[in-house]
VOZA-873533 format. One record per atom (N, C-alpha, C): residue in one letter; x, y, z. Coordinates in steps of 0.2 Angstrom, whole numbers. Example, Ala and Ser with C-alpha at 12.3 -4.5 7.8 and 13.67 -1.06 7.14 Angstrom:
VOZA-873533
+----+-------+-------+-------+
: aa :     x :     y :     z :
+----+-------+-------+-------+
:  a :    66 :   -28 :    39 :
:  a :    62 :   -22 :    39 :
:  a :    66 :   -16 :    39 :
:  s :    64 :   -11 :    35 :
:  s :    68 :    -5 :    36 :
:  s :    64 :     0 :    39 :
+----+-------+-------+-------+
//
This chain:
VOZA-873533
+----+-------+-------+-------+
: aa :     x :     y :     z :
+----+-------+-------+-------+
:  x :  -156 :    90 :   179 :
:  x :  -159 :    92 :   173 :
:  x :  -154 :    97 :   169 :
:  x :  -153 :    93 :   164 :
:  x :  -148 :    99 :   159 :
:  x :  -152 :   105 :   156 :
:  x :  -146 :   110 :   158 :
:  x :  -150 :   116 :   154 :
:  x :  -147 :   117 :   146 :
:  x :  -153 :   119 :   142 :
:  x :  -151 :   120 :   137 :
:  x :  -149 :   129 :   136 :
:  x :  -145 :   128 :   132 :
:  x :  -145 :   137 :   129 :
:  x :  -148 :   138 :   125 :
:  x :  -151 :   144 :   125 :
:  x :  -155 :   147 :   120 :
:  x :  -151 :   152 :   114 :
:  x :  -152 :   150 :   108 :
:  x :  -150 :   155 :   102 :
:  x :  -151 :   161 :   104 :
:  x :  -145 :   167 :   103 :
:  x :  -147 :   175 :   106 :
:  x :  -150 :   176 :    98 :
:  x :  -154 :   182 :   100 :
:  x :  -157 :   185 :    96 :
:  x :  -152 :   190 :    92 :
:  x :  -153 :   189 :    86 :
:  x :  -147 :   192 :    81 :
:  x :  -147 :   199 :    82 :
:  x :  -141 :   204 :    83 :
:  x :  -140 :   210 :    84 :
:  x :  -140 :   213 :    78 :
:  x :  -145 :   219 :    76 :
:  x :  -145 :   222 :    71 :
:  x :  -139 :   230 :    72 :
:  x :  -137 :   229 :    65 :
:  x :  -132 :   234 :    65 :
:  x :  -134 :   238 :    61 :
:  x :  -137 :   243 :    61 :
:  x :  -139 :   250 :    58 :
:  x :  -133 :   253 :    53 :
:  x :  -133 :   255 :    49 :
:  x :  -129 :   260 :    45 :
:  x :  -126 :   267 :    50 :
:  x :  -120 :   267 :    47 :
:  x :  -117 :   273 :    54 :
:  x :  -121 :   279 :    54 :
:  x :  -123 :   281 :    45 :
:  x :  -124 :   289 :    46 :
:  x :  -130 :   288 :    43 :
:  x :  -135 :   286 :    43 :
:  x :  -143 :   285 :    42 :
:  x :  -145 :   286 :    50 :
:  x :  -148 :   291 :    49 :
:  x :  -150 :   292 :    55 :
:  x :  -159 :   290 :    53 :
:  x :  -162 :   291 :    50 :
:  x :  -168 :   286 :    50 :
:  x :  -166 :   277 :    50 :
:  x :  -163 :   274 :    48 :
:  x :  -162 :   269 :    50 :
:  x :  -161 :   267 :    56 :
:  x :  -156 :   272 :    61 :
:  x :  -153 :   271 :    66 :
:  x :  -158 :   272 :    73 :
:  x :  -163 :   275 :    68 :
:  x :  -171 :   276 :    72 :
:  x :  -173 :   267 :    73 :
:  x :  -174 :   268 :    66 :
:  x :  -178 :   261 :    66 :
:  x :  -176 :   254 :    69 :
:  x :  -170 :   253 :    70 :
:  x :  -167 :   249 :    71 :
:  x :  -167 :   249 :    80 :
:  x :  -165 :   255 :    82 :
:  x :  -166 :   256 :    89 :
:  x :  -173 :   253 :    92 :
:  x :  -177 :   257 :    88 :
:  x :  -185 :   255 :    90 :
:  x :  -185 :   247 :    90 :
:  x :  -185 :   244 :    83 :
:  x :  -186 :   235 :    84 :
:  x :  -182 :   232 :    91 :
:  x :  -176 :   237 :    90 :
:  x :  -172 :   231 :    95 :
:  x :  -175 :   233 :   104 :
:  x :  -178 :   240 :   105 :
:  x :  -180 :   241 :   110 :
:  x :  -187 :   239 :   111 :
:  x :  -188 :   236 :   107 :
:  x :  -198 :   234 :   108 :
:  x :  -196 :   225 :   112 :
:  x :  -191 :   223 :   108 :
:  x :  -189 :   217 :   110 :
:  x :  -185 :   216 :   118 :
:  x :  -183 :   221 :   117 :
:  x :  -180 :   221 :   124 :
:  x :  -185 :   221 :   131 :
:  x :  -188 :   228 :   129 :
:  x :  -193 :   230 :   133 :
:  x :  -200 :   224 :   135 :
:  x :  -202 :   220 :   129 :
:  x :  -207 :   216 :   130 :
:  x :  -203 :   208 :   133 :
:  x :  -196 :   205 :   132 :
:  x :  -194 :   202 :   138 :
:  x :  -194 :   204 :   145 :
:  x :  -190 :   207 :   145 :
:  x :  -187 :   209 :   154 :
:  x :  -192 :   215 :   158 :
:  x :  -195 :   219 :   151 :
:  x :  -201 :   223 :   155 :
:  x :  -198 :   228 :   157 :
:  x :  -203 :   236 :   157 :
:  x :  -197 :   242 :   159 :
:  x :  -193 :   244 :   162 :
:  x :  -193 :   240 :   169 :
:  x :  -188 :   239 :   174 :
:  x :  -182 :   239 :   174 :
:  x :  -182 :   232 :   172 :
:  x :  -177 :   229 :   171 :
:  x :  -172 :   229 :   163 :
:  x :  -176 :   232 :   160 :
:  x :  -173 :   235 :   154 :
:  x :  -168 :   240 :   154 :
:  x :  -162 :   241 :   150 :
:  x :  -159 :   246 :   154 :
:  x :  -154 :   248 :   145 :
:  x :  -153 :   254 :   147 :
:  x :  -149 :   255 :   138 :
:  x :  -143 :   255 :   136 :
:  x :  -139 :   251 :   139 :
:  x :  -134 :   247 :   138 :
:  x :  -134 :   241 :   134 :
:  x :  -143 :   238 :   138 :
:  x :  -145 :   233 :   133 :
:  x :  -147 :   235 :   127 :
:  x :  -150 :   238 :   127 :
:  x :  -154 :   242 :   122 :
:  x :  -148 :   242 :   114 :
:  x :  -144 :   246 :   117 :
:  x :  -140 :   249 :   115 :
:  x :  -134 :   245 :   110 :
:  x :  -135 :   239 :   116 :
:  x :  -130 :   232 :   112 :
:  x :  -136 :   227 :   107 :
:  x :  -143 :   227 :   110 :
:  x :  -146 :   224 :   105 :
:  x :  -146 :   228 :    94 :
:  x :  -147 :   234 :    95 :
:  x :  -144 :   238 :    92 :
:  x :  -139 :   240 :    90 :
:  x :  -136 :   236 :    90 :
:  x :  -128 :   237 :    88 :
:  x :  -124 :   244 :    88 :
:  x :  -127 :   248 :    92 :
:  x :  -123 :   254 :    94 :
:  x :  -119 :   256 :   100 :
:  x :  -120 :   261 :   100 :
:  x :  -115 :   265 :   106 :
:  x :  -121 :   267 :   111 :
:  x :  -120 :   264 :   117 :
:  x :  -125 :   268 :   124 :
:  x :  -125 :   276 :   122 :
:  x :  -121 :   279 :   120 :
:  x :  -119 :   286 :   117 :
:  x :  -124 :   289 :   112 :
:  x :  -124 :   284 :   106 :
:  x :  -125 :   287 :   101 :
:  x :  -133 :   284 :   102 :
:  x :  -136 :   280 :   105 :
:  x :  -144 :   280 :   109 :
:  x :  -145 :   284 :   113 :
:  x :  -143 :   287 :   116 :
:  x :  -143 :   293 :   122 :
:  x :  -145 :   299 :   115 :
:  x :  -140 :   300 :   112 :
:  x :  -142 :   304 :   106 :
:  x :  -151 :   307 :   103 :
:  x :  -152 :   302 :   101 :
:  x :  -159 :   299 :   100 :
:  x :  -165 :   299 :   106 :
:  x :  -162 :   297 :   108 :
:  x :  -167 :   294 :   114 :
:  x :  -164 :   297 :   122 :
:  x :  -165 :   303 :   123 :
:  x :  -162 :   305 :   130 :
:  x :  -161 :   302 :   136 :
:  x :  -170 :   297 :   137 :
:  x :  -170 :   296 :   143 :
:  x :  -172 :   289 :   140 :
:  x :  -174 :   281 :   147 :
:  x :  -177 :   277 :   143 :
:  x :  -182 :   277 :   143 :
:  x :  -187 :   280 :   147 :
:  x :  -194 :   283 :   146 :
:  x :  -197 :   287 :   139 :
:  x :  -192 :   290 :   137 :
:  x :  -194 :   294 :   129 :
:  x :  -192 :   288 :   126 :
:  x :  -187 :   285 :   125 :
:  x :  -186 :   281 :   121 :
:  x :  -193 :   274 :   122 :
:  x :  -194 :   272 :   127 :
:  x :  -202 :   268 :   128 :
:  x :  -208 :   273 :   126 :
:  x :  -210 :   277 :   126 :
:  x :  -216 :   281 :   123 :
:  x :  -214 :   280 :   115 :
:  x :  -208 :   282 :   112 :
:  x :  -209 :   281 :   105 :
:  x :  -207 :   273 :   101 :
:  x :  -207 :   270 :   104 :
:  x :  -208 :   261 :   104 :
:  x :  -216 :   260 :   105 :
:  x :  -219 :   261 :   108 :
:  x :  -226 :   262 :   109 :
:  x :  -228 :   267 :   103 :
:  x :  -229 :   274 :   103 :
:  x :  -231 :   277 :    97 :
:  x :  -229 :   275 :    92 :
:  x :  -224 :   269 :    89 :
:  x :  -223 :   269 :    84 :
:  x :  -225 :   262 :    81 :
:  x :  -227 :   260 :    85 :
:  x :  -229 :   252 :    84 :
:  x :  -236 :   249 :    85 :
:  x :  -239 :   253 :    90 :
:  x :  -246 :   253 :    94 :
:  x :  -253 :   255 :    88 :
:  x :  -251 :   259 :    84 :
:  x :  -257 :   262 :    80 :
:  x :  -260 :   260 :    76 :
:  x :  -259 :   253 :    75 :
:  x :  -263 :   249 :    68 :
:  x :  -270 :   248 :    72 :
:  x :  -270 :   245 :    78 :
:  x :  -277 :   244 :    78 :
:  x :  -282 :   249 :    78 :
:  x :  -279 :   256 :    81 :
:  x :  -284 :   262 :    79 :
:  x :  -284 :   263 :    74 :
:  x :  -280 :   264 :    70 :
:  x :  -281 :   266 :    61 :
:  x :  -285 :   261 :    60 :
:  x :  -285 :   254 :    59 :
:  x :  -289 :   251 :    56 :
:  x :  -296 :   252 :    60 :
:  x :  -297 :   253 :    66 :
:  x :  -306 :   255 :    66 :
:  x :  -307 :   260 :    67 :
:  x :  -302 :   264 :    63 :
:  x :  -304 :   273 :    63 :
:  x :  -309 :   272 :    54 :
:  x :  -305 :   269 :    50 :
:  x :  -307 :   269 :    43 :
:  x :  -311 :   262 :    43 :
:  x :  -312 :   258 :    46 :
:  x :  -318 :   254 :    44 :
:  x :  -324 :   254 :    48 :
:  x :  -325 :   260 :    53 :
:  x :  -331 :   263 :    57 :
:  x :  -332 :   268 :    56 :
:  x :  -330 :   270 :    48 :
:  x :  -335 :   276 :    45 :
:  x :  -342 :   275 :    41 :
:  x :  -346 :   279 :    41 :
:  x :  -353 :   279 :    40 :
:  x :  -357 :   275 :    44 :
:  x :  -360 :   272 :    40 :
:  x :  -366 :   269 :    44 :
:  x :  -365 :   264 :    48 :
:  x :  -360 :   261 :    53 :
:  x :  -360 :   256 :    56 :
:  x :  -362 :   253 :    59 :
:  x :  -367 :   254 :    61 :
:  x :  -375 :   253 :    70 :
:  x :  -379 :   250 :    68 :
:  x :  -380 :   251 :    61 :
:  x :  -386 :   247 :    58 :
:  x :  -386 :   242 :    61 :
:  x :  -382 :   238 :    56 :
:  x :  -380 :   228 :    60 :
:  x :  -376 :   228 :    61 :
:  x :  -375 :   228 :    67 :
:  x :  -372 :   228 :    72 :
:  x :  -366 :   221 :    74 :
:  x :  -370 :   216 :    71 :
:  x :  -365 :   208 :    70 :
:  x :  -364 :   207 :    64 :
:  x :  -365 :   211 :    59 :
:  x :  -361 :   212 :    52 :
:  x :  -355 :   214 :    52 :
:  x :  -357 :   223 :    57 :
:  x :  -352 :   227 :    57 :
:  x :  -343 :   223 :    63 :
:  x :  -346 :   220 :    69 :
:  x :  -341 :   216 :    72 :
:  x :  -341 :   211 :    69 :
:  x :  -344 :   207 :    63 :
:  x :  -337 :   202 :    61 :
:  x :  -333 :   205 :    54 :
:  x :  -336 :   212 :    53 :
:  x :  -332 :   213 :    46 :
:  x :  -325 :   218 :    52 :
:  x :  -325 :   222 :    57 :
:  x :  -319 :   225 :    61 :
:  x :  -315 :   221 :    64 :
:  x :  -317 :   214 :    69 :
:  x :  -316 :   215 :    74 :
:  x :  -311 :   208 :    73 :
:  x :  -310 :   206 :    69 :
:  x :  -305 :   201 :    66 :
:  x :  -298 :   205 :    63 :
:  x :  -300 :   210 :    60 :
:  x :  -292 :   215 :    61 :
:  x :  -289 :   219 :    63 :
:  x :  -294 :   221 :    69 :
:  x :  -293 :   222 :    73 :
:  x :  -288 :   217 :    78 :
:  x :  -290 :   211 :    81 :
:  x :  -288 :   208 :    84 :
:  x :  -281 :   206 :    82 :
:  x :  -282 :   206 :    75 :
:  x :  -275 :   204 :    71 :
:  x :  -268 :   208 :    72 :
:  x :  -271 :   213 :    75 :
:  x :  -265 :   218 :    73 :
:  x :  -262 :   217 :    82 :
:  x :  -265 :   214 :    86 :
:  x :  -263 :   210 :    91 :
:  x :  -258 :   203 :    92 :
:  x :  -260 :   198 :    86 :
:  x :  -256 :   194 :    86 :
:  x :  -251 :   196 :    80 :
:  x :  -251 :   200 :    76 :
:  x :  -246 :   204 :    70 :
:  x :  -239 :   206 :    71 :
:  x :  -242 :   209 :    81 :
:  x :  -238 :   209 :    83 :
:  x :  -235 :   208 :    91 :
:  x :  -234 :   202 :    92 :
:  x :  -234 :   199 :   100 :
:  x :  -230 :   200 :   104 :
:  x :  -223 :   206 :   104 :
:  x :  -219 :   208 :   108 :
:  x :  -223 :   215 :   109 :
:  x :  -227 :   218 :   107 :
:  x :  -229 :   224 :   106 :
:  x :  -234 :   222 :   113 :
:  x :  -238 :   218 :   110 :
:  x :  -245 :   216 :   114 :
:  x :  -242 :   212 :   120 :
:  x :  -237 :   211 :   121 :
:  x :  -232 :   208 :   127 :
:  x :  -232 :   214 :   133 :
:  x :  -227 :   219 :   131 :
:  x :  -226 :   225 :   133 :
:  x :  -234 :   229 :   135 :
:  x :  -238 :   228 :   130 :
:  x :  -246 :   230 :   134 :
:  x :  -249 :   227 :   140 :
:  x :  -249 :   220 :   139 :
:  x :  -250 :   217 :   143 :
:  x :  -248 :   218 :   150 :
:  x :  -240 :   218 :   149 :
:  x :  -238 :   220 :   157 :
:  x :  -239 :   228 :   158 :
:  x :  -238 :   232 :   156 :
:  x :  -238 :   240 :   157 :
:  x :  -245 :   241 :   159 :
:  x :  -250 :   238 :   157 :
:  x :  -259 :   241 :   158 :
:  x :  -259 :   235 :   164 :
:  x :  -254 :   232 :   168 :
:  x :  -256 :   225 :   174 :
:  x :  -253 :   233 :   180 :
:  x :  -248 :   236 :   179 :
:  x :  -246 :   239 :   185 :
:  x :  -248 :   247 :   184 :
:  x :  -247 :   249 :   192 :
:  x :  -250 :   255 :   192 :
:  x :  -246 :   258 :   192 :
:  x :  -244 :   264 :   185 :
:  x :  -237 :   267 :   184 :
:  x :  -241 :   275 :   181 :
:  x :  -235 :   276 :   180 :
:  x :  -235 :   283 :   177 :
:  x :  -237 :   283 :   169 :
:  x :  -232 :   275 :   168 :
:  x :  -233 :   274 :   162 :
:  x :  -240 :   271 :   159 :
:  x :  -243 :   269 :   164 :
:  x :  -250 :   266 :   162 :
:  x :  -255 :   271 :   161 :
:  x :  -255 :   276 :   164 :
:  x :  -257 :   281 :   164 :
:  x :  -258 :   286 :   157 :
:  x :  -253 :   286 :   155 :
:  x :  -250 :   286 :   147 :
:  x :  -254 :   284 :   144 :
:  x :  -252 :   277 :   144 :
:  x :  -256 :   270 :   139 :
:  x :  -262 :   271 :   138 :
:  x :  -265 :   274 :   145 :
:  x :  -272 :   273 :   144 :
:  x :  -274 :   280 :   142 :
:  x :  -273 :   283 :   141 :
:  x :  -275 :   291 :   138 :
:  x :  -273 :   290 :   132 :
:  x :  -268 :   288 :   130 :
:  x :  -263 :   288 :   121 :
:  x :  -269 :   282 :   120 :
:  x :  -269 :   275 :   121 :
:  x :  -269 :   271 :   116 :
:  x :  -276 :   267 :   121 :
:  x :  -278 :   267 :   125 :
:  x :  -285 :   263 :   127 :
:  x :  -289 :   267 :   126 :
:  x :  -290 :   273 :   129 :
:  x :  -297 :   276 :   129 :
:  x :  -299 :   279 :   122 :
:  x :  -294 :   280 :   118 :
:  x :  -297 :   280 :   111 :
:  x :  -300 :   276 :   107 :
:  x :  -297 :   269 :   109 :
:  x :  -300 :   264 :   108 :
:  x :  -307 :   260 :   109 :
:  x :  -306 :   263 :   115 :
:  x :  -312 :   262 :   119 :
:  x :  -318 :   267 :   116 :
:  x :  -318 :   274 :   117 :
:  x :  -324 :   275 :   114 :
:  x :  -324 :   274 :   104 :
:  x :  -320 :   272 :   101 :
:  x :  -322 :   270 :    96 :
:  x :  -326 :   264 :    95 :
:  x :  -324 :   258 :   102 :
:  x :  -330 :   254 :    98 :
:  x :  -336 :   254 :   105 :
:  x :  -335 :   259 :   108 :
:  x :  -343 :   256 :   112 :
:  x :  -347 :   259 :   109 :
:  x :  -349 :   262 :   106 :
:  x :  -354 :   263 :   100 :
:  x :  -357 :   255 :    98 :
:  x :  -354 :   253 :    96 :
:  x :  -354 :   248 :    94 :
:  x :  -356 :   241 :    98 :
:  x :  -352 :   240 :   105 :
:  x :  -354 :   236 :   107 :
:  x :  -363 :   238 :   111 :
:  x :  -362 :   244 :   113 :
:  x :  -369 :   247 :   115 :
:  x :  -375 :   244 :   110 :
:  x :  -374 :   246 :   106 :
:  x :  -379 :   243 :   100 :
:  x :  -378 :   235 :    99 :
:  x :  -374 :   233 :   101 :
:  x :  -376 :   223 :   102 :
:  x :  -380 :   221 :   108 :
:  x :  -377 :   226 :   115 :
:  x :  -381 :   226 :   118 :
:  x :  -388 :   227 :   120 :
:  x :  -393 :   231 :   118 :
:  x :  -397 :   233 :   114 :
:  x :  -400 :   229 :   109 :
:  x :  -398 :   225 :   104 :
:  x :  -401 :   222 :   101 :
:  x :  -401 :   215 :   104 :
:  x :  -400 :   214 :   110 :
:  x :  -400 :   207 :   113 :
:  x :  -394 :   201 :   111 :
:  x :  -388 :   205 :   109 :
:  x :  -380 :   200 :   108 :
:  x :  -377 :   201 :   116 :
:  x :  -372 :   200 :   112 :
:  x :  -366 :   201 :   119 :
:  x :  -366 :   193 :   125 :
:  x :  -369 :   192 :   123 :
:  x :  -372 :   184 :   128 :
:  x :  -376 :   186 :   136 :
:  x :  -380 :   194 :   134 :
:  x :  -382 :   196 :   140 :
:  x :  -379 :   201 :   143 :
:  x :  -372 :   200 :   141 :
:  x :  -367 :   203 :   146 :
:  x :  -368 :   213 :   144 :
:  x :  -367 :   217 :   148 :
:  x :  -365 :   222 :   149 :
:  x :  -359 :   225 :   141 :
:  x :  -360 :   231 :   140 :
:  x :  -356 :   232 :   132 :
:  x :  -349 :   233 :   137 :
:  x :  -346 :   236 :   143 :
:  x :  -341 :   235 :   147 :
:  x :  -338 :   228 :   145 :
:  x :  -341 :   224 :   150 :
:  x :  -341 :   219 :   152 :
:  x :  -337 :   214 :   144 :
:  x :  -342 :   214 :   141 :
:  x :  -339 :   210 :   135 :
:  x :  -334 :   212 :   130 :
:  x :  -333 :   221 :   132 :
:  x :  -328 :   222 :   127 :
:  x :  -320 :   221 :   132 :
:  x :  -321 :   222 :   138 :
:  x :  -313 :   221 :   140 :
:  x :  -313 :   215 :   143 :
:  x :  -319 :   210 :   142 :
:  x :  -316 :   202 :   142 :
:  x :  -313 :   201 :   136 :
:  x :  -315 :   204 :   128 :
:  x :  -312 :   203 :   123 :
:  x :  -306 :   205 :   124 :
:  x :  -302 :   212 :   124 :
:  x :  -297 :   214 :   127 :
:  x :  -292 :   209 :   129 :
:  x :  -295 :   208 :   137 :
:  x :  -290 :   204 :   139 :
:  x :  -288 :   198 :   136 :
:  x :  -294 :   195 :   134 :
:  x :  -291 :   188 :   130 :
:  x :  -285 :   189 :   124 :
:  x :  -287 :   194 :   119 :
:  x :  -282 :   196 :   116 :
:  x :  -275 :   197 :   119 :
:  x :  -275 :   203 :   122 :
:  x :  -270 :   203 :   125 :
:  x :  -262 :   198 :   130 :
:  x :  -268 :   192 :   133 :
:  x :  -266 :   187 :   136 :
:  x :  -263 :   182 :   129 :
:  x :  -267 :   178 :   125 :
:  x :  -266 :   176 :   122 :
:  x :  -261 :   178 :   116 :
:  x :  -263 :   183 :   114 :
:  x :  -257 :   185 :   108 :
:  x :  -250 :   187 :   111 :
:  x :  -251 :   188 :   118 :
:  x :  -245 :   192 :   123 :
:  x :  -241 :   187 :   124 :
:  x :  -241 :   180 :   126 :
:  x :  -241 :   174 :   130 :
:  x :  -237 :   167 :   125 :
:  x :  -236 :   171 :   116 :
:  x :  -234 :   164 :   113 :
:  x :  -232 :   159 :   117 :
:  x :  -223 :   161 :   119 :
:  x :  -218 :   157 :   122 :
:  x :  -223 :   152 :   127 :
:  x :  -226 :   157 :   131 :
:  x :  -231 :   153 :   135 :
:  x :  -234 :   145 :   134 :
:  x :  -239 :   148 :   129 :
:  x :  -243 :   144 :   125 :
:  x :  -239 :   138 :   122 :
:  x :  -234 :   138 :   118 :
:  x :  -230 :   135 :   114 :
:  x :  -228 :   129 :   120 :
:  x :  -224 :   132 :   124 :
:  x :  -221 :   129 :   129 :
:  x :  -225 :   123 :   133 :
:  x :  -231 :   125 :   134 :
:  x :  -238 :   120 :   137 :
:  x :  -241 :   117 :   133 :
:  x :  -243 :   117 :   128 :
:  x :  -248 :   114 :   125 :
:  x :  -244 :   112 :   117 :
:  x :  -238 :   114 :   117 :
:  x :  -235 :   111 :   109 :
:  x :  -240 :   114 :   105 :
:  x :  -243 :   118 :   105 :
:  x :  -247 :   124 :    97 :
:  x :  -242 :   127 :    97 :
:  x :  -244 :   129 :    89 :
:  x :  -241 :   136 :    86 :
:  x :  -243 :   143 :    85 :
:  x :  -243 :   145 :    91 :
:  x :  -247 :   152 :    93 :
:  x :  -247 :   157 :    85 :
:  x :  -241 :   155 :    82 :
:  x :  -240 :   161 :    77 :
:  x :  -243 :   158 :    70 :
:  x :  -247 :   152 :    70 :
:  x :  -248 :   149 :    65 :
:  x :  -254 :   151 :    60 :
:  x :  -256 :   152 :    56 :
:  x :  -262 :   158 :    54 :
:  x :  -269 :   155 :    54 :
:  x :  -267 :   149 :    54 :
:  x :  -276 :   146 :    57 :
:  x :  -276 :   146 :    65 :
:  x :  -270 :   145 :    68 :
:  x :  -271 :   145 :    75 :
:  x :  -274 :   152 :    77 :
:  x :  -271 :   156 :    73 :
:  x :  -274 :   164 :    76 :
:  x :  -280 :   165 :    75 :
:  x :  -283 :   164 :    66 :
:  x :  -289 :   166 :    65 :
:  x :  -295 :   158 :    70 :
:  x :  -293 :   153 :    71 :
:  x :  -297 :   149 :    75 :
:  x :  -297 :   154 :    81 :
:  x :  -294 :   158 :    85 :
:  x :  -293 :   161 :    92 :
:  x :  -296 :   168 :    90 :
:  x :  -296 :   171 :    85 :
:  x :  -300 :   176 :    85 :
:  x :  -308 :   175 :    85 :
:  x :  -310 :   169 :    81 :
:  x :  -315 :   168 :    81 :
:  x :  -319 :   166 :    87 :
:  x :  -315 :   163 :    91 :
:  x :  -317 :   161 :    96 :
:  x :  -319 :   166 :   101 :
:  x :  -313 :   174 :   101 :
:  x :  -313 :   177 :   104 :
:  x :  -322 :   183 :   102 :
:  x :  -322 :   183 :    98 :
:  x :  -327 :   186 :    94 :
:  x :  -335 :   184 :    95 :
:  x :  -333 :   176 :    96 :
:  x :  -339 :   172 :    96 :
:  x :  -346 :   174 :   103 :
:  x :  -343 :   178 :   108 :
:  x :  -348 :   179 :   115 :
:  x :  -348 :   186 :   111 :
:  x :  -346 :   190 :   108 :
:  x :  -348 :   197 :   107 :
:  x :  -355 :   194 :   100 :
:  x :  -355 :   191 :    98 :
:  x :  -361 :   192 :    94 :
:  x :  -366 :   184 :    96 :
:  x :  -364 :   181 :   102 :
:  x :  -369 :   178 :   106 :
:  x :  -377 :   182 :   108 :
:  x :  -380 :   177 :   104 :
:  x :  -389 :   180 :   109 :
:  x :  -388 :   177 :   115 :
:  x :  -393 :   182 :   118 :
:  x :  -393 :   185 :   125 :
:  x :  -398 :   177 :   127 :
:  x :  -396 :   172 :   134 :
:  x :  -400 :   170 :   135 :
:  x :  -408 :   171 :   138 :
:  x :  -413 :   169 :   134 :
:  x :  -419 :   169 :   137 :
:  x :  -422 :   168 :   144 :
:  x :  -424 :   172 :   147 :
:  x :  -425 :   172 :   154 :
:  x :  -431 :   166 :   154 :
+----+-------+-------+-------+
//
């Protein structure tokens, strides 16, 4: 079987004396690194070179690769709280299946918006680390009690397809997670185009579809 080579991903070169640039360039090319090979195996050399810097002048910035991964995660991770911080204000309980298809579609978006992000979730929230531990204090459980209000209230009016407000919110979860995490995956087996914007919103709806299912009648 011949192997083919793979196009490297283009190395970004930062401005020497921008040091806000020098941030931001770090961060994209450490998001990328980190959601390939994983935080183990990532190391700041690589980092460093996807970057187009000096291991040096990343140490500067970034002193250890653990602070450097918390701020790749803070600075990346926040769209989908923000967006159900300000579309679950005031009255949102009322309708309850109004209120989940007018959030939970941009919500999920900001999952496929950004697949190397949702990548790196994916694996960090799979093992038992120091750093999961994090994740889930910084970025799940605030997520989490923002919408179980909400799915409590589907459950309660007889949606969720029966299921438990748990139960159905982190099978939605994980499907995102998998599916948005997984393109290369996906792409590879089945020839879709994971990134293609009907294929998303066709897979958010689908994923949405068992949160506003009636409960079956006994």
């Amino acid at each position: 079987m011949r192997m083919v080579r793979q196009a490297r991903a283009p190395v970004l070169k930062p401005s020497r004396y921008d040091g806000d640039e020098n941030r931001r360039v770090v961060l994209e090319a450490a998001l990328r690194v980190f959601s390939e090979v994983g935080f183990a195996a990532a190391s700041t050399r690589a980092i460093a070179a996807a970057a187009g810097i000096e291991q040096g002048h990343l140490a500067y910035y970034f002193p250890t690769k653990l602070s450097l991964w918390q701020k790749v995660v803070e600075a990346f991770a926040r769209a989908g709280e923000v967006h159900l911080r300000h579309q679950l204000a005031g009255d949102a309980l009322g309708d309850p299946v109004a209120t989940a298809w007018r959030i939970l579609p941009g919500f999920l978006r900001t999952f496929a918006e950004e697949p190397r992000l949702t990548r790196l979730m994916l694996q960090e929230f799979s093992v038992n680390s120091e750093r999961q531990k994090w994740l889930v204090e910084a970025f799940g459980t605030p997520v989490w009690e923002l919408l179980a209000p909400l799915f409590t209230a589907l459950s309660l009016k007889g949606y969720l397809g029966g299921s438990r407000p748990e139960i159905a919110y982190f099978s939605l979860i994980g499907a995102a997670l998998v599916t948005f995490g997984n393109g290369d995956l996906i792409r590879t087996m089945s020839g879709a185009d994971p990134a293609d914007t009907y294929w998303i919103e066709a897979a958010i709806a689908h994923m949405i579809a068992p949160v506003v299912m009636v409960a079956p009648v006994a």
